[in-house]
BAFI-3210 file (N, C-alpha, C; in Angstrom, 3 decimals, decimal comma, padded with zeros to 6 digits):
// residues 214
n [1|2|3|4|5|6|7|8|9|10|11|12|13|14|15|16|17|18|19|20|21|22|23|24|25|26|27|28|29|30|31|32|33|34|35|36|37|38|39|40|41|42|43|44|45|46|47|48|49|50|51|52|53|54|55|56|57|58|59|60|61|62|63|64|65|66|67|68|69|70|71|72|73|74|75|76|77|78|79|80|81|82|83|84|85|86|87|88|89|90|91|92|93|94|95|96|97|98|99|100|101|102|103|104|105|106|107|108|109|110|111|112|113|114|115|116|117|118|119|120|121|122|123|124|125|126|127|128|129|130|131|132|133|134|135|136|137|138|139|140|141|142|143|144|145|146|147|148|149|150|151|152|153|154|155|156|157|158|159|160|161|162|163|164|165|166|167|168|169|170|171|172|173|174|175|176|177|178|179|180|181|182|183|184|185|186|187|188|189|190|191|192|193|194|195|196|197|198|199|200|201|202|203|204|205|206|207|208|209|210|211|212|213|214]
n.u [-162,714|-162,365|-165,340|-166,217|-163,523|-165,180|-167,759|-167,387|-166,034|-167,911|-170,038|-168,641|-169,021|-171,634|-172,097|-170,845|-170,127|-167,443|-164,227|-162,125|-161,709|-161,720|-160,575|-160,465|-159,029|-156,982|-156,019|-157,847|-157,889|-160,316|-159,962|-157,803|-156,252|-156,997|-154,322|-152,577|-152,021|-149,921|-149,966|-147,467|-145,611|-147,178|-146,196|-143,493|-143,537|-143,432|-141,741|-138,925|-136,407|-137,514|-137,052|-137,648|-136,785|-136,784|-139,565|-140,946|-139,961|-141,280|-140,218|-138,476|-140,445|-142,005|-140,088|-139,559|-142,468|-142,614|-140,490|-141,885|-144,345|-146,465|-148,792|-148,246|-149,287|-148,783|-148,416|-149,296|-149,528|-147,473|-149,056|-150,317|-148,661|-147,462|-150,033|-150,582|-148,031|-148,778|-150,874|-149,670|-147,464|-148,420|-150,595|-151,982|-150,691|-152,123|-152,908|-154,213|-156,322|-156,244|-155,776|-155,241|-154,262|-154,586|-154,610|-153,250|-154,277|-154,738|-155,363|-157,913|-160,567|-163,329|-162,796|-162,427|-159,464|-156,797|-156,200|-153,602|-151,637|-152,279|-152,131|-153,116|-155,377|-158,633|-159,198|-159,426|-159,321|-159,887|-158,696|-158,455|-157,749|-156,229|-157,950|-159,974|-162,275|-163,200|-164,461|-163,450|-164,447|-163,642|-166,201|-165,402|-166,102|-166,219|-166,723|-165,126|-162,328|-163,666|-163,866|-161,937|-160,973|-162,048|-161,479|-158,766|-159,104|-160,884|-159,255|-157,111|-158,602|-158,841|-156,235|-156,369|-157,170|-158,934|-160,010|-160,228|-162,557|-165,543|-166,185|-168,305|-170,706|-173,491|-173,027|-171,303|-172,579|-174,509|-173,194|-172,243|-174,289|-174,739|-172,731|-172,940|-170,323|-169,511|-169,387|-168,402|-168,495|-168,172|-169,178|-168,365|-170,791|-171,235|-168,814|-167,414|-169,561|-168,984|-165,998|-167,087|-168,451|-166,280|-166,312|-165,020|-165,773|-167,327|-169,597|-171,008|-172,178|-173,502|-176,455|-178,543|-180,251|-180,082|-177,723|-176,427|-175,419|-177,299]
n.v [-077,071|-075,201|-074,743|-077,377|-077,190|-076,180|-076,316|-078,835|-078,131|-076,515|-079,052|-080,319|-077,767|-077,581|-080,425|-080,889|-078,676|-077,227|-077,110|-078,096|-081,849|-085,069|-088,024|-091,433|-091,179|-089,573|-085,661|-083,836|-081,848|-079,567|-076,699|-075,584|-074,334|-076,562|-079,071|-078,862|-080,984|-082,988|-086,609|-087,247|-085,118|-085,485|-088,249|-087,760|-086,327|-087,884|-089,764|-088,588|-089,696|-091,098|-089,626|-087,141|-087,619|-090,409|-091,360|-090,241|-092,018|-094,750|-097,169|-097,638|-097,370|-099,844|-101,398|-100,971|-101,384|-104,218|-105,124|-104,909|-106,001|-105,347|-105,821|-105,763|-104,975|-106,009|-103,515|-101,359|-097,524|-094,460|-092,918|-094,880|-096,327|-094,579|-093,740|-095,988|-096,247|-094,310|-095,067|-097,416|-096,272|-093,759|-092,988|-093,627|-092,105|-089,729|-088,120|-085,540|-083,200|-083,853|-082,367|-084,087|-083,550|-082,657|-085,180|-087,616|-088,062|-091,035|-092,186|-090,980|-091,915|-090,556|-087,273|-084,005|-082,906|-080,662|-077,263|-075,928|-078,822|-081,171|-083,618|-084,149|-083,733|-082,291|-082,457|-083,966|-085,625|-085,754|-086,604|-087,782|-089,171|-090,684|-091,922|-092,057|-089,023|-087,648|-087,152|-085,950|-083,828|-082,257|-082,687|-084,506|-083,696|-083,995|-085,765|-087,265|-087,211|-088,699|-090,832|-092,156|-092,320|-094,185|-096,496|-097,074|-097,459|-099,854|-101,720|-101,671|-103,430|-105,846|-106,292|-107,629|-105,320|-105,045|-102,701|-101,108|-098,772|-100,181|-099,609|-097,298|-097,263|-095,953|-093,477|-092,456|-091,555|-089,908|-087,491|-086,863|-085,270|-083,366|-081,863|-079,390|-077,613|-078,719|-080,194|-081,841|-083,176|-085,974|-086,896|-088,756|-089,865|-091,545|-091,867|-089,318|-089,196|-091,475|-089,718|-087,483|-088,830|-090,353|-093,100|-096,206|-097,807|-098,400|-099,761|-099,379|-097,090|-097,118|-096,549|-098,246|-100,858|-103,587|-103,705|-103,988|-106,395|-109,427]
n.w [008,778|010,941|011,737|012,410|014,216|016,494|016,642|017,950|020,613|020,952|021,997|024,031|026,020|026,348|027,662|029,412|030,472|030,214|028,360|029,062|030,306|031,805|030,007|030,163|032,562|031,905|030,790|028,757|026,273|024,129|024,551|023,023|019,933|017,511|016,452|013,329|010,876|008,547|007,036|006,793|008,255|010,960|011,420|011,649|013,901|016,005|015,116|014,599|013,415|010,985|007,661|005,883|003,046|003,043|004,184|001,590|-000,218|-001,720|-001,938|000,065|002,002|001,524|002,016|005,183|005,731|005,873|007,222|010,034|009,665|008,596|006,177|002,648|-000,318|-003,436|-006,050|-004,750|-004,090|-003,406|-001,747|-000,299|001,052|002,401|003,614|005,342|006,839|008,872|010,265|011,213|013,174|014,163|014,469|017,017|018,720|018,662|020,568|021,465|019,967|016,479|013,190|010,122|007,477|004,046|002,357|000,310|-003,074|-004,022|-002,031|-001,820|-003,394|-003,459|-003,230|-004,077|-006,208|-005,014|-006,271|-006,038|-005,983|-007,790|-006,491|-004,051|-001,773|-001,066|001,556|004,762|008,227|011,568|014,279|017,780|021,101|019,579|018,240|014,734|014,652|012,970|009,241|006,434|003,147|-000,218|-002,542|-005,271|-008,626|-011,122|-013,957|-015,467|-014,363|-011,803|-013,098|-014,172|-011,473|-010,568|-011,650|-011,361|-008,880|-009,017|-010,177|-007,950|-006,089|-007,302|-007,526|-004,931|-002,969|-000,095|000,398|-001,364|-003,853|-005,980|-009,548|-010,461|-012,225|-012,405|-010,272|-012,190|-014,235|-012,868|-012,697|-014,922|-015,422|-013,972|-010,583|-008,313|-007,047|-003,799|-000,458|003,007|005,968|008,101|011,158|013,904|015,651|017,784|018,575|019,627|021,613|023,497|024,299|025,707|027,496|029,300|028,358|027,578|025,605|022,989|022,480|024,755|024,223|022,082|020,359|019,555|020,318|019,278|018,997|021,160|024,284|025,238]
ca.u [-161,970|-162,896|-166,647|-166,058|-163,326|-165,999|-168,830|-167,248|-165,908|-169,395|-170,566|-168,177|-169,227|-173,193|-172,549|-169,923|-169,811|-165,820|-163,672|-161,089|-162,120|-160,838|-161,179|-159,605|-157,943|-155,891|-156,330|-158,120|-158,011|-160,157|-159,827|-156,545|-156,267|-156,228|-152,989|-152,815|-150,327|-150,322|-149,622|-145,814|-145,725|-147,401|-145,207|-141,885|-143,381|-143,484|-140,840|-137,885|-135,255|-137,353|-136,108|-138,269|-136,660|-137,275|-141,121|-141,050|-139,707|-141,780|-139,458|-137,715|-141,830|-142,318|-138,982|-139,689|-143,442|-142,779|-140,237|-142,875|-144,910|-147,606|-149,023|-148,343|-149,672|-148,474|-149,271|-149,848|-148,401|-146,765|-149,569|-151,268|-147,553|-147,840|-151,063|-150,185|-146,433|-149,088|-151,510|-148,757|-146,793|-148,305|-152,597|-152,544|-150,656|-152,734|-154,084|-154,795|-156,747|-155,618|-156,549|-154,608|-154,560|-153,721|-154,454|-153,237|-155,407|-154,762|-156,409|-159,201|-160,936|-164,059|-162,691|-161,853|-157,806|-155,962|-156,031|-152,150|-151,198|-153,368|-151,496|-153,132|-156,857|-158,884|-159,737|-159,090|-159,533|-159,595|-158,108|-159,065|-156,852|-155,963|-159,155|-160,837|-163,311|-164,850|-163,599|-164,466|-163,444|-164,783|-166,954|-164,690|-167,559|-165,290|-167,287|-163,944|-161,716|-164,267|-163,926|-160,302|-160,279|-162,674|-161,202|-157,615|-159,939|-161,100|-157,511|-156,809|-159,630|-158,406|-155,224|-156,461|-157,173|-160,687|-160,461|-161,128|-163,956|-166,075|-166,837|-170,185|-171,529|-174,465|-172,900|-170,532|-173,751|-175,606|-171,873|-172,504|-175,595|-173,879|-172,964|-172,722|-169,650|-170,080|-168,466|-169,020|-167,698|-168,965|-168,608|-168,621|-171,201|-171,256|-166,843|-167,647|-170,331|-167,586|-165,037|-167,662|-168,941|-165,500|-166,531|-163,603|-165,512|-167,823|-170,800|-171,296|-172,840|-174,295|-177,853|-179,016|-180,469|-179,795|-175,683|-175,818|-175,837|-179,060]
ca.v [-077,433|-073,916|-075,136|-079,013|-077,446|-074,492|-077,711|-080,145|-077,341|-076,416|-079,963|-080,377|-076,514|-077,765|-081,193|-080,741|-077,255|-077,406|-077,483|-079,598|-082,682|-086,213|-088,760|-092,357|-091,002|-088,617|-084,794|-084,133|-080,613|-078,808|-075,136|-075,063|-074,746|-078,295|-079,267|-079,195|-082,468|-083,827|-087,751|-087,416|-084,607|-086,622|-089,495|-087,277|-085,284|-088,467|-090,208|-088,211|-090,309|-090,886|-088,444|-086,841|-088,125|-091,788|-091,154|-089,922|-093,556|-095,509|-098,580|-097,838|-097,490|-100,910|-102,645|-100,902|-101,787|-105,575|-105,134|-104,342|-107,190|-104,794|-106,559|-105,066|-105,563|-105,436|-102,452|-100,326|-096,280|-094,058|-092,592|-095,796|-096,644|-093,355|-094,042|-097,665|-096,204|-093,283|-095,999|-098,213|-095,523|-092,720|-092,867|-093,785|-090,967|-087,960|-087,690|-084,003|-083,270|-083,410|-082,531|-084,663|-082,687|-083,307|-086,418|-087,912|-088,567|-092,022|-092,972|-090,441|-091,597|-089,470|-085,928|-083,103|-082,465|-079,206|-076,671|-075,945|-079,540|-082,400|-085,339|-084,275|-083,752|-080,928|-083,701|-084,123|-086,685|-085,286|-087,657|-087,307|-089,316|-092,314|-092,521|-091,187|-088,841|-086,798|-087,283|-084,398|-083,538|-081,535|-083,659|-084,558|-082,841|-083,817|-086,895|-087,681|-087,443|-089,214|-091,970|-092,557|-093,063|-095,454|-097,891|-097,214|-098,309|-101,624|-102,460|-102,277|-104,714|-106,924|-106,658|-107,849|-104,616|-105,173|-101,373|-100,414|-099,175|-100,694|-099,319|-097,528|-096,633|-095,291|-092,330|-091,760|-090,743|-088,734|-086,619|-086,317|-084,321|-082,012|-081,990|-078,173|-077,552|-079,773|-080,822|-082,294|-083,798|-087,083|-087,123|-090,425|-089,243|-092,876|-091,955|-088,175|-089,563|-092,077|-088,629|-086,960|-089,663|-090,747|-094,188|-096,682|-098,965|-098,090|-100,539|-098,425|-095,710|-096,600|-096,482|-099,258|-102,218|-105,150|-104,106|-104,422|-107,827|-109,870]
ca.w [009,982|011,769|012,023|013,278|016,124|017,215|016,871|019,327|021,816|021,789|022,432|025,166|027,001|026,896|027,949|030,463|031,278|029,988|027,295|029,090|031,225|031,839|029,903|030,614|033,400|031,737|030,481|027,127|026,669|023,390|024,283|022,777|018,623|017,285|015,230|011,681|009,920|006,762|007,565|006,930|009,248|011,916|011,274|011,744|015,083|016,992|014,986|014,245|012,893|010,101|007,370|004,753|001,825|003,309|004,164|000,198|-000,872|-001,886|-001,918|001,296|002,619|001,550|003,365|006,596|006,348|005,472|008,724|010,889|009,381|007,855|004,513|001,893|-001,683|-004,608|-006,390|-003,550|-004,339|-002,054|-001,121|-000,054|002,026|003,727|005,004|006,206|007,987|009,445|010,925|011,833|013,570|014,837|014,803|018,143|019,603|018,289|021,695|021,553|018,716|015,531|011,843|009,093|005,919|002,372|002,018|-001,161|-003,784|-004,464|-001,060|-001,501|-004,920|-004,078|-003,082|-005,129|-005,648|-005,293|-007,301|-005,989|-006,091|-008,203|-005,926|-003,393|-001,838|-000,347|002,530|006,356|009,524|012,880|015,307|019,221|021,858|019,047|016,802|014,476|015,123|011,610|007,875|005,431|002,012|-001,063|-003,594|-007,030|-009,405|-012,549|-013,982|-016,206|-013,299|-011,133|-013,543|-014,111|-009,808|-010,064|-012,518|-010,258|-007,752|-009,772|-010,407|-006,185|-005,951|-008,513|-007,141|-003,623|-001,820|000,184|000,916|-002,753|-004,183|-007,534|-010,273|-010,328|-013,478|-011,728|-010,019|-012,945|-015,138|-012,172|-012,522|-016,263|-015,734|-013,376|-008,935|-007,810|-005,296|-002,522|000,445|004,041|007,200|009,096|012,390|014,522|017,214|018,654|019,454|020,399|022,839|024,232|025,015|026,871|028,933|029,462|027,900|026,883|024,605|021,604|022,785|026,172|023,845|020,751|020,554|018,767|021,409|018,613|019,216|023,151|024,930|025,891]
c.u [-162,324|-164,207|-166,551|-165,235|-164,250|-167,027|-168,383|-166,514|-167,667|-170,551|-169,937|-169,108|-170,895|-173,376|-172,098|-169,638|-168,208|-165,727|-162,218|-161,592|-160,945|-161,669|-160,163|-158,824|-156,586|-156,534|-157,288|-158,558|-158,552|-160,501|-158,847|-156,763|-155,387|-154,808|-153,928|-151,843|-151,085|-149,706|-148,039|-145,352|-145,879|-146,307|-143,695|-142,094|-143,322|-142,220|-139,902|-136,865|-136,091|-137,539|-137,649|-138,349|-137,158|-139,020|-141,551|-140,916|-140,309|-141,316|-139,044|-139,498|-141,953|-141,415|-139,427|-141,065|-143,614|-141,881|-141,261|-143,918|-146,456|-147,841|-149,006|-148,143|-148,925|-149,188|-149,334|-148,990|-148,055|-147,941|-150,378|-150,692|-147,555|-148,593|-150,898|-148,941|-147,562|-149,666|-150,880|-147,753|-146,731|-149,449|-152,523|-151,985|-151,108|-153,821|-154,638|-154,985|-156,051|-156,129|-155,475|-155,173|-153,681|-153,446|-154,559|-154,408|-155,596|-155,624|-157,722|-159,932|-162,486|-163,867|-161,727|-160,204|-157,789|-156,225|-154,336|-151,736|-152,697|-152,769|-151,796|-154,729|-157,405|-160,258|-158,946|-159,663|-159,162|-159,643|-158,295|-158,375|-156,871|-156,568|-159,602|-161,823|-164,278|-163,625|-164,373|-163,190|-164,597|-165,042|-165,731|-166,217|-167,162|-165,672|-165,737|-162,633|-161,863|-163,903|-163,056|-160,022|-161,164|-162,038|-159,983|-157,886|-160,066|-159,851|-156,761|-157,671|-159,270|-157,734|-155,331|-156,860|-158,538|-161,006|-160,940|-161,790|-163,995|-166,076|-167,892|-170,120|-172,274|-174,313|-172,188|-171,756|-174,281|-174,317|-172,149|-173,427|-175,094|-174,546|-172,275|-171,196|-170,233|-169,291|-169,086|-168,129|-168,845|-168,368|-169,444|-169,240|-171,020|-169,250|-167,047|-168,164|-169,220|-166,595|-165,959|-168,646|-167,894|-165,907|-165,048|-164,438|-166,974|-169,933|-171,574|-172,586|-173,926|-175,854|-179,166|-179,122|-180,030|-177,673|-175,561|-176,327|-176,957|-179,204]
c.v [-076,496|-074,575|-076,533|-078,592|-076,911|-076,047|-078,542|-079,314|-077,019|-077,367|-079,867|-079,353|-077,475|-079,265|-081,342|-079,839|-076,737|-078,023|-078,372|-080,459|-083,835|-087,196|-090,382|-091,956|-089,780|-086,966|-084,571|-082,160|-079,638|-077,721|-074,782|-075,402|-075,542|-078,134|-079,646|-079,830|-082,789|-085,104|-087,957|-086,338|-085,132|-087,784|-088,901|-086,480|-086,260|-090,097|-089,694|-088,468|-090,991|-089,334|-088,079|-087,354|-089,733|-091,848|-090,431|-090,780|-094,579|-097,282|-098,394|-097,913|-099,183|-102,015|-102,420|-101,198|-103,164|-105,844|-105,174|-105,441|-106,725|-105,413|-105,307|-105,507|-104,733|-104,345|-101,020|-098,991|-095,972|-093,630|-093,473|-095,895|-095,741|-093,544|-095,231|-097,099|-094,909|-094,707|-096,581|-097,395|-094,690|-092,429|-092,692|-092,387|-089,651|-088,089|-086,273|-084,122|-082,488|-083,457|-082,580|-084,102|-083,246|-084,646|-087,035|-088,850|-089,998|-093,028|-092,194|-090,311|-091,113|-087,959|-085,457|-082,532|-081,144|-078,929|-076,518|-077,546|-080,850|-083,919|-085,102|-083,725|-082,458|-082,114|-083,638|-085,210|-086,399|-086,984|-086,815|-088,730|-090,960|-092,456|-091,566|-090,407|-088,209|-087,231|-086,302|-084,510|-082,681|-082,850|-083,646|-084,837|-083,312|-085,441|-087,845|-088,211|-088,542|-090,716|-093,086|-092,960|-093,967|-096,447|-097,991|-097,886|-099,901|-102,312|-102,797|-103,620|-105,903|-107,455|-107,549|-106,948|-104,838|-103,683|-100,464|-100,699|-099,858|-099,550|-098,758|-096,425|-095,476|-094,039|-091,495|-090,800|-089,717|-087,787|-085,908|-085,202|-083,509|-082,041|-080,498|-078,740|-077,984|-080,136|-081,111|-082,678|-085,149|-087,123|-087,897|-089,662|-090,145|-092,310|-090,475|-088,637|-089,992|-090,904|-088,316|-087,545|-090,688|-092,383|-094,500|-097,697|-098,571|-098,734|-099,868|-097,284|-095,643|-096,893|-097,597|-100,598|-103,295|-105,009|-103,812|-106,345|-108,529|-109,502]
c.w [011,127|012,392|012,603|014,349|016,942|017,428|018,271|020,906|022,131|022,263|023,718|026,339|027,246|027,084|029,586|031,013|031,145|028,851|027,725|030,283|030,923|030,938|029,805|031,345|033,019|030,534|029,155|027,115|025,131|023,445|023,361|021,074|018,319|016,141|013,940|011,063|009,148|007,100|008,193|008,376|010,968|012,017|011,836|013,507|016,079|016,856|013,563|013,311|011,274|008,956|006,279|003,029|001,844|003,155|002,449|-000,663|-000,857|-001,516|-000,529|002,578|002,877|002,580|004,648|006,740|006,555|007,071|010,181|010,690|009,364|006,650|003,529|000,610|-003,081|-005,220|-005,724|-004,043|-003,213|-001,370|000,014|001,275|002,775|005,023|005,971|007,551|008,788|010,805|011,965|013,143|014,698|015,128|016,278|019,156|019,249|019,572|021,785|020,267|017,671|014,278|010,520|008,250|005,275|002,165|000,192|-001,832|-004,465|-003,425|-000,791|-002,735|-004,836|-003,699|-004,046|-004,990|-005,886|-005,981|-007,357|-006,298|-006,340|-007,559|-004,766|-002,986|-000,863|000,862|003,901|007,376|010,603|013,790|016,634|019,717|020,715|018,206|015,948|014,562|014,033|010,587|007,042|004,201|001,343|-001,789|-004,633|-007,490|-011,141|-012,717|-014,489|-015,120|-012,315|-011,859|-013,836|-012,589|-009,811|-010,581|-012,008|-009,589|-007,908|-009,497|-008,846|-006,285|-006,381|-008,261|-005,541|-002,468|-001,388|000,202|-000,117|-003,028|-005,703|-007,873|-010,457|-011,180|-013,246|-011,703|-011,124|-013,971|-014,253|-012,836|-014,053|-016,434|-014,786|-011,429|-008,894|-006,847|-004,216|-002,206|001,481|005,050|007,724|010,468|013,047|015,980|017,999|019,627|019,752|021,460|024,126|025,248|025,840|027,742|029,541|029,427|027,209|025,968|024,050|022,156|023,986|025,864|022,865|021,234|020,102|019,690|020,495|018,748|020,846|023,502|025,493|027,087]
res [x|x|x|x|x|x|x|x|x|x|x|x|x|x|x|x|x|x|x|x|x|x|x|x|x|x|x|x|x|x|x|x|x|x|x|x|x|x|x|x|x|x|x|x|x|x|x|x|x|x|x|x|x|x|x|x|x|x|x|x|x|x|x|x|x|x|x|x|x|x|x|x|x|x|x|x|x|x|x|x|x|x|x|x|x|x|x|x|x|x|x|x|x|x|x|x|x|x|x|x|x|x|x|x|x|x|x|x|x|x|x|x|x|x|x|x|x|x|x|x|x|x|x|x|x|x|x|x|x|x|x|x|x|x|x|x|x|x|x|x|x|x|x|x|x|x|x|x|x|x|x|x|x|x|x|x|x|x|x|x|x|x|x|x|x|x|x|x|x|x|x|x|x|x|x|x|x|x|x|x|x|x|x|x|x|x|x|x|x|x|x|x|x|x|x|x|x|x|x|x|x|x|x|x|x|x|x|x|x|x|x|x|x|x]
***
């Protein structure tokens, strides 16, 4: 997290000469050290009234997301409902940057969990005025482990989720023969670009002539 805020302050300084500019018309400021929330967190700093023990309920997740007229599948855990009441909720206002931690491990079946807590992931998603902007985690190195989230995985699928993954044999064997400590970040240069050319729409930037208009 240290190295991705120091990275995109130092994109900003050598593109723009500044670590705070405008972008859509209104401030965007990363000199200042980004926030650190864990979804629920987020969810409670921009809406209050709900309680901790609620955002912990699975069942009371599901009424207020079916209120809201979010789909929601059978099956789905808390962790899944979290992420849905985060989305639904509160994504859009992480206008100053922010870095979602601890994301549970039921929506992150390839990063490595806690050592303090196995329900939860050594994973993050920096958000910038609404979107995403990088996703990072450590590798899950534990072929056994690795293998039990995939077939969780199957069973979303099965159940209807498009967002789960297959099955893959494949990688489960490379794992057998052994993945060192490993981790990473992706970061969406196409939606960085966007902030510092105060671009509002995705197509403006990318680079690829077959995704612009004739």
């Amino acid at each position: 997290m240290d190295f991705t805020e120091g990275l995109l302050r130092h994109a900003a300084r050598d593109a723009l000469g500044t670590e705070v500019f405008e972008y859509q018309g209104r401030t965007l400021d990363l000199s200042r050290p980004f926030d650190r929330l864990t979804m629920v967190e987020a969810i409670r700093k921009y809406h209050p009234q709900y309680t901790l023990e609620q955002l912990h309920d699975a069942e009371w997740l599901r009424q207020k997301l079916t209120a809201m007229k979010v789909e929601v599948k059978t099956g789905m855990g808390l962790g899944t409902l979290q992420l849905l009441m985060f989305e639904e909720t509160s994504e859009a206002d992480l206008w100053d940057p922010t870095f979602i931690i601890d994301y549970p491990a039921e929506i992150s079946p390839l990063a490595r969990c806690s050592d303090a807590n196995p329900e939860i992931t050594e994973r993050f998603e920096l958000f910038i005025v609404g979107r995403e902007i990088a996703n990072a985690f450590s590798e899950l190195n534990d072929p056994e482990d690795q293998a039990a989230r995939f077939l969780e995985q199957a069973k979303a699928k099965d159940a209807g989720d498009e967002e789960a993954m297959f099955y893959d044999a494949d990688y489960i064997r490379a794992l057998e023969y052994g993945l060192p400590p490993t981790g990473g970040c992706g970061i969406g240069i196409d939606r960085l670009v966007m902030l510092l050319t105060d671009s509002a729409n995705i197509r403006d930037v990318i680079l690829f002539p077959q995704m612009r208009p004739e």
